[in-house]
C-alpha positions in Angstrom: 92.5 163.8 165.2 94.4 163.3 162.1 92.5 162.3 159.2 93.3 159.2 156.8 95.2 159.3 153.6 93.9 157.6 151.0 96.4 156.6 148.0 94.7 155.1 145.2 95.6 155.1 141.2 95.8 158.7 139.4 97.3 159.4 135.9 100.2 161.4 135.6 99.4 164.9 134.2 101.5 165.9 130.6 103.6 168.0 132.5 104.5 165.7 135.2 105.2 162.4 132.4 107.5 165.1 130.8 109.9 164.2 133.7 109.6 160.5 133.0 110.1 160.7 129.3 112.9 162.9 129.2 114.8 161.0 131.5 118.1 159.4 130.7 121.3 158.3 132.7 122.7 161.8 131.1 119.5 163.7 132.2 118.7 163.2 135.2 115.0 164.3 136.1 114.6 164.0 140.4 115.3 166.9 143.1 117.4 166.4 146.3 117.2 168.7 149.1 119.4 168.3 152.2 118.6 169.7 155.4 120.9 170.3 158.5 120.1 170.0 162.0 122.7 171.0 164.5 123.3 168.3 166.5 126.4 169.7 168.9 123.9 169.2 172.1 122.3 165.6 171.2 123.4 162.1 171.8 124.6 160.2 167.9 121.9 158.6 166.4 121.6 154.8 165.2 119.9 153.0 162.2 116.7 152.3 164.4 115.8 155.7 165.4 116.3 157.2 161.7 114.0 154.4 160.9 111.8 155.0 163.2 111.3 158.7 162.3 111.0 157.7 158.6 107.6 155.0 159.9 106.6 158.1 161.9 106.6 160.5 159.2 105.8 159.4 155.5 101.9 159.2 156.3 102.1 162.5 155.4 102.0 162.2 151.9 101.0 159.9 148.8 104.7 159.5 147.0 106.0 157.6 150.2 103.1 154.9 149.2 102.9 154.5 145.5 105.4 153.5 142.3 104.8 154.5 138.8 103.4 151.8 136.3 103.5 153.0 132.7 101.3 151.8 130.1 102.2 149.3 127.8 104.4 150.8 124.9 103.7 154.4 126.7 100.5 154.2 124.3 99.1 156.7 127.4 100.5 158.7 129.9 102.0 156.6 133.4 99.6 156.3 136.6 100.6 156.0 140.0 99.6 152.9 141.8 99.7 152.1 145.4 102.5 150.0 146.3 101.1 147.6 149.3 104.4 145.9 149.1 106.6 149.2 150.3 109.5 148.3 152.6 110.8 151.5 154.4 114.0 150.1 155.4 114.6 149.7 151.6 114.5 153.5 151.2 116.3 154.8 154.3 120.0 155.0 155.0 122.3 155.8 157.9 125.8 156.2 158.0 128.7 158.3 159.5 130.7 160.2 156.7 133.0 161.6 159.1 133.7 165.6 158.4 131.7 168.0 155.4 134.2 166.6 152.5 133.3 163.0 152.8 129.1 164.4 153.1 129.3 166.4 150.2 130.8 163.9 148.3 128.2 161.9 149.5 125.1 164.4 148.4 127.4 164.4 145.7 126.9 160.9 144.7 123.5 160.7 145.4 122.6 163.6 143.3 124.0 162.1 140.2 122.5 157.9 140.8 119.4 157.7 138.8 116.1 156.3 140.5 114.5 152.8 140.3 110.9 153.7 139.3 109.8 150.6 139.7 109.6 151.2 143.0 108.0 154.4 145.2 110.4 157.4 143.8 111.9 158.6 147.0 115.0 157.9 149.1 115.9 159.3 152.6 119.5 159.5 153.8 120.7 160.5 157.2 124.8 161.4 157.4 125.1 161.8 161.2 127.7 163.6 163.4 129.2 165.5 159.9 132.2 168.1 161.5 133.3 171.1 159.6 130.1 172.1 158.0 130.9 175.6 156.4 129.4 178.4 158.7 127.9 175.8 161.6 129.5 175.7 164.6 130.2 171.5 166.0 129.2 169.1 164.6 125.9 168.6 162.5 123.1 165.9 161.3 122.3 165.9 157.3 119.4 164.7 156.1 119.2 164.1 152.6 115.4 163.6 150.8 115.6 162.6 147.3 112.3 161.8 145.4 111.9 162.2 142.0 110.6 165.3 139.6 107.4 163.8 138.4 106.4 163.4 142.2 106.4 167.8 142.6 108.2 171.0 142.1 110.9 172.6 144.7 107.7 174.7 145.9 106.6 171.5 146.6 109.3 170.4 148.2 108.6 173.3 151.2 105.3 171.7 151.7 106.7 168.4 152.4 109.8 169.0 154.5 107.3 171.1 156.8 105.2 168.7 156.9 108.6 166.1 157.5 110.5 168.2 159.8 107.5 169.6 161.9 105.8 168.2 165.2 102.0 167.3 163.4 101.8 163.6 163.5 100.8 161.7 160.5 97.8 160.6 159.5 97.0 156.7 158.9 97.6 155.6 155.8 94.6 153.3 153.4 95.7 152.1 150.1 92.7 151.8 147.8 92.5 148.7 145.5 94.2 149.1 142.0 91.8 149.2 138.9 93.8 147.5 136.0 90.2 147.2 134.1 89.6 150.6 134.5 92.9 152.0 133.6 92.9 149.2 130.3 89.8 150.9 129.2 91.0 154.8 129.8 94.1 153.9 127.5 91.7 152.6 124.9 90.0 155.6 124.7 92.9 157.9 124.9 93.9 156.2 121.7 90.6 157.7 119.9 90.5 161.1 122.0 94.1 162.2 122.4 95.1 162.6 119.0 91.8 164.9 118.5 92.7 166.8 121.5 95.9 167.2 120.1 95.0 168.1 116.7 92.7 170.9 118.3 95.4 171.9 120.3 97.9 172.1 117.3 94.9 175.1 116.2 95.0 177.0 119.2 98.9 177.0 119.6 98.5 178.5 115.9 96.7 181.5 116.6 98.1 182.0 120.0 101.6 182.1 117.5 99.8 184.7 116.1 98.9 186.6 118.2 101.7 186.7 119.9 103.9 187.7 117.2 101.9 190.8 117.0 102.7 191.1 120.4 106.4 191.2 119.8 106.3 193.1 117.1 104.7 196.3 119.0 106.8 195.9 122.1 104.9 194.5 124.6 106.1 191.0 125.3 109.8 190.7 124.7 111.4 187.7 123.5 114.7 186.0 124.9 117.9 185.6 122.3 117.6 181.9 121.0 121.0 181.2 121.2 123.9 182.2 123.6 127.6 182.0 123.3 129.1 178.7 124.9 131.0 178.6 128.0 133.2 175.8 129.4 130.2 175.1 131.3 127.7 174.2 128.2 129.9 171.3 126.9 128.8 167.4 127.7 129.4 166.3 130.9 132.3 164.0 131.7 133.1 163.5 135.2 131.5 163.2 138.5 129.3 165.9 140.1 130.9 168.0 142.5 128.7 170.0 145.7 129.9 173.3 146.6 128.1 175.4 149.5 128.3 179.5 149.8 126.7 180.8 152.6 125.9 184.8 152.8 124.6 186.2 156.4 121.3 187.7 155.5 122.0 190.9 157.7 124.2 192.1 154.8 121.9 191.1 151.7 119.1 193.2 153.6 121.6 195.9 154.2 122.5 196.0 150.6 119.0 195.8 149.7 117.8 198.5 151.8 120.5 200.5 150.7 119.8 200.5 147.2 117.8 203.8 145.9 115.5 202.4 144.1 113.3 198.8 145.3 115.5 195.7 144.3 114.7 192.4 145.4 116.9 189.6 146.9 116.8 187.6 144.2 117.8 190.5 141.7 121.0 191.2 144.4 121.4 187.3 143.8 121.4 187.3 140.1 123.5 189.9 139.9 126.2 188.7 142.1 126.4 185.3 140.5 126.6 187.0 137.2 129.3 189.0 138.5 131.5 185.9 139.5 130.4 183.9 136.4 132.3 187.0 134.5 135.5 187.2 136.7 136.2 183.4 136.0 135.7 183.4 132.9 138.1 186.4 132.8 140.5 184.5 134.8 140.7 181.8 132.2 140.6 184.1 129.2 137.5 182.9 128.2 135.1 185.7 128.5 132.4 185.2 125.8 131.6 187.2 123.0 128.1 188.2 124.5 126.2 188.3 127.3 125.1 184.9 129.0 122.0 184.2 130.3 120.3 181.9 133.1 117.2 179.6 133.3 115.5 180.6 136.3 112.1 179.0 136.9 109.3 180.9 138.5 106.4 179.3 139.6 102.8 179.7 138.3 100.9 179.3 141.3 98.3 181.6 141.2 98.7 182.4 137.4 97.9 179.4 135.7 95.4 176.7 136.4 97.6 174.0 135.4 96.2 170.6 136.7 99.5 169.2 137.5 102.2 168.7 140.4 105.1 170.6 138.6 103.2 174.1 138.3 106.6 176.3 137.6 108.2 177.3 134.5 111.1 178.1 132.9 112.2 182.1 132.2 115.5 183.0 130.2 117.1 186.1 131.9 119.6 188.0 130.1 122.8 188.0 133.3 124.3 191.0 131.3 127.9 189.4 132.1 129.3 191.8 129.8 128.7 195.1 132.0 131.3 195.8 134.6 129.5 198.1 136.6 127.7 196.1 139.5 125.4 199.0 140.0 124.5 198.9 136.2 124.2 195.3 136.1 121.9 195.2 138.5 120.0 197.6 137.0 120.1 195.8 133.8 119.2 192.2 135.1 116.4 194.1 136.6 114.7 195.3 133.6 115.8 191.9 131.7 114.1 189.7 134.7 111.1 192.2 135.1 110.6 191.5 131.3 111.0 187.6 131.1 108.4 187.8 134.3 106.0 189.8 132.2 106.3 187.3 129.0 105.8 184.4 131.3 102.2 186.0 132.6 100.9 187.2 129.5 97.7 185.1 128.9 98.5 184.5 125.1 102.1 183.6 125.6 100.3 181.1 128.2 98.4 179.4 125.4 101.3 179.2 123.1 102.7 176.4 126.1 100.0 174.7 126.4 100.4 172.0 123.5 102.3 170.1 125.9 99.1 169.8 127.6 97.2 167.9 124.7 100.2 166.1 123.6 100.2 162.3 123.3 102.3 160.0 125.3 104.1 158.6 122.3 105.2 162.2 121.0 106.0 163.5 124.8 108.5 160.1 124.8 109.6 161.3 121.1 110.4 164.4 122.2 112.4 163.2 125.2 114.1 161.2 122.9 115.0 164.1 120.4 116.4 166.2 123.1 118.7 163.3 124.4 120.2 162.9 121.3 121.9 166.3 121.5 125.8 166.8 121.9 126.9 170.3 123.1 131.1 169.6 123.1 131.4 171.1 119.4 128.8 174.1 119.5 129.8 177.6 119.4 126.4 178.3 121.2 123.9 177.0 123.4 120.0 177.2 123.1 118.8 179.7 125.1 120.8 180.1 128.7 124.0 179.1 129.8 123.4 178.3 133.4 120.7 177.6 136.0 119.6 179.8 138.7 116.7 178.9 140.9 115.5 180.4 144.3 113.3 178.4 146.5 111.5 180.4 149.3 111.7 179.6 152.8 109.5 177.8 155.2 108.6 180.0 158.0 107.7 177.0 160.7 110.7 176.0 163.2 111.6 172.7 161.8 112.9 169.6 163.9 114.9 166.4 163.0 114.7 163.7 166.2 114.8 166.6 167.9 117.6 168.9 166.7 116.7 172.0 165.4 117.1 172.2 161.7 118.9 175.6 160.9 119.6 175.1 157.1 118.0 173.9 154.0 120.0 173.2 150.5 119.0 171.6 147.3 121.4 169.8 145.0 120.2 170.2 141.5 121.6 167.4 139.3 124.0 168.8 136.1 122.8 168.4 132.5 124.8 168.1 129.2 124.9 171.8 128.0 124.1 172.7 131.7 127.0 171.9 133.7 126.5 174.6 136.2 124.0 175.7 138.5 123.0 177.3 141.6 120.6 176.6 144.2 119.6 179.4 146.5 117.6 179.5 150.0 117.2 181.1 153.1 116.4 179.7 156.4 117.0 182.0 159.2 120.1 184.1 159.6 121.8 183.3 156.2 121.1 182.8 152.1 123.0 180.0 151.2 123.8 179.3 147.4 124.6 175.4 146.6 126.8 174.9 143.3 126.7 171.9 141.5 129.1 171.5 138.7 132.1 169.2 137.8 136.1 169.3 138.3 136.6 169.1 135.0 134.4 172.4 134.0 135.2 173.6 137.2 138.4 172.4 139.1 138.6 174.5 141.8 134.8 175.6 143.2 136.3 177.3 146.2 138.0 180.2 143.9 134.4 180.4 142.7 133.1 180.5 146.2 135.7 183.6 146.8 134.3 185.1 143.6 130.9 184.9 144.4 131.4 186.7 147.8 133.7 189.3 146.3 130.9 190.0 143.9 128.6 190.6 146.3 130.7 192.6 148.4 131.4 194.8 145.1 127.7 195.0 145.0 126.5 195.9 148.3 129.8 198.7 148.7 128.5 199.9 145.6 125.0 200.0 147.2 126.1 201.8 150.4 128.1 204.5 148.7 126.6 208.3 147.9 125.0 208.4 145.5 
């Protein structure tokens, strides 16, 4: 028998309030992740039995049940409080878009609208009977989940979405009483703790600085470049998000990678490839960059860190060595560049050098949010850092199940950023890796040329893979 779940009042972690800080309408802080369940075989679906899935599901975990209440004049960090007022029909959706243009203008749309946190951060959206869905045959069910990036990580987001798209029923839900006294007297002491803590961890930070400048200096932790050239792509952004699916049939990565000589990994055939077609239309515009560009691709820190948070991944700067031609010496390239930034992210001291944010104060985690949205990126010859963002979220391994049709395909929609005004999305579920593109028409007016570019890339790659070597 399933046990209960209890929701009751906990303070956001640093890490997690980040997301609430540094949110603005131009920086958009929340993940959507779309899944699609082929639906040729079934009857349509109605507004009742989507809602009834949704009262059947969201016992499985806390988010569905509780809204953020931050403290007066952020003088601490946010809690979470059970919401005993939740109505579910207020967060669900259901509606016919008609073929794969009108949904992804759709995710589209809903990718770029901001949430109402004064209200439990997540949405659920069900597009029904959708026709022309690149590389699914008849006509398919999306299911949009949107909740926002204080709640959890995209490693996260596997958890729930098995838990959502699986057969284990949910548990009953108890909402414990909120403590208002209790919560009034924790931001009182904060006030007299916090800025010790902070003070102390200013100290540490210091000699972790130290020591890893020492580090540096002898060669073994490598630094990324601060700055890279700007692209089209690292300008403000100034017209709508656009949604762009390219789909790869996962017998040919493994053939590439099982072809190669030496072991490669997915994601390295990944990185390369997109690197490959970020070059080419560049080219194609005469705008090829004096320098290599470079992605942010977040890796998760499960397992490496004990951070007491629920965002545990962060953020690596891999060198996408756009300027080499060669596909084969790319890849060997990105390689060593991402087999570097993996070894700076676990080295213990660089650890402690990123922990400040873990002793920082409310007021100078909303300061800093603040800081960063005051940047403009339309007149700069460079941007900090990386010019794009990769990220790869691993699969879920358990046959998944909307009302029941099978759900074959799982795609994120990562939200665009001024300075960041394109990025890519990768999973797998089952026969295919399928990369989602968000970006704009006016950076990018025609994403299907890119789409052509990507697979041409990765054709390059893998022929250059097969051949004798």
């Amino acid at each position: 028998m399933s046990t209960e779940l209890r929701v009751g009042t906990r303070q956001l972690s640093p890490r997690d309030a980040v997301f609430v800080y540094d949110e603005t309408d131009r920086h958009l802080s929340h993940i959507v992740a779309v899944y699609f369940a082929d639906s040729t075989r079934a009857a349509p679906l109605d507004a009742e039995q989507t809602l009834a899935w949704a009262h059947s599901r969201i016992g499985h975990a806390a988010l569905f049940h509780r809204r953020l209440r931050r403290v007066r004049l952020d003088a601490d960090l946010p809690y979470w409080v059970p919401d005993p007022t939740l109505s579910v029909d207020a967060h669900v959706s259901f509606e016919r878009p008609g073929n794969w243009d009108d949904a992804r203008t759709r995710i589209a749309e809903l990718a770029s609208a901001r949430m109402d946190l004064t209200r439990p951060p997540w949405e659920i959206h069900i597009l029904d009977r959708v026709d022309g869905v690149p590389a699914m045959p008849g006509e398919t069910t999306l299911v949009v989940v949107k909740f926002h990036h204080s709640v959890g990580d995209g490693i996260a987001t596997r958890e729930l979405e098995r838990l959502l798209f699986g057969t284990e029923p949910a548990p009953p839900v108890r909402l414990e009483p909120a403590r208002p006294l209790s919560t009034a007297v924790r931001t009182i002491a904060a006030l007299g703790y916090r800025p010790m803590r902070f003070v102390a961890g200013l100290r540490r930070f210091r000699v972790a600085r130290e020591q890893l400048r020492a580090l540096v200096e002898t060669g073994a932790v490598r630094e990324p470049l601060p700055e890279r050239p700007a692209t089209r792509f690292n300008r403000d952004i100034n017209s709508a998000l656009t949604f762009h699916l390219t789909p790869i049939p996962m017998r040919e990565v493994l053939a590439a990678k099982n072809a190669a000589p030496h072991r490669v990994t997915i994601n390295d055939l990944m990185l390369t490839t997109i690197a490959g077609a970020l070059a080419t239309y560049l080219a194609e515009h005469d705008e090829t960059p004096d320098g290599s560009l470079a992605a942010m691709v977040p890796m998760s820190m499960r397992g490496i860190a004990d951070w007491d948070s629920a965002n545990k991944l962060t953020q690596m700067v891999v060198d996408l060595h756009t300027d080499i031609a060669d596909p084969i010496a790319r890849l060997h390239a990105i390689q060593d560049s991402a087999g570097a930034a993996k070894k700076r992210t676990r080295d213990p001291v660089v650890q402690r050098t990123e922990l400040r944010v873990e002793t920082a104060p409310a007021l100078l985690l909303r300061a800093a949010g603040w800081a960063r949205a005051q940047r403009r990126f339309d007149a700069s010859p460079t941007v900090p850092l990386c010019n794009t963002t990769i990220s790869n979220v691993p699969p879920v391994t358990d046959a998944l199940e909307f009302c029941g049709r099978p759900v074959t395909r799982a795609v994120g929609a990562l939200p665009i950023l001024d300075g960041d005004g394109l990025r890519h999305l990768i999973t797998s579920q089952g026969d295919e890796i399928v990369i989602a593109i968000t970006t704009n028409a006016e950076m990018m007016p025609d994403p299907e040329h890119y789409d052509k570019l990507i697979l041409a890339s990765f054709h390059e790659l893998a022929a250059a893979l097969h051949a004798p070597h």
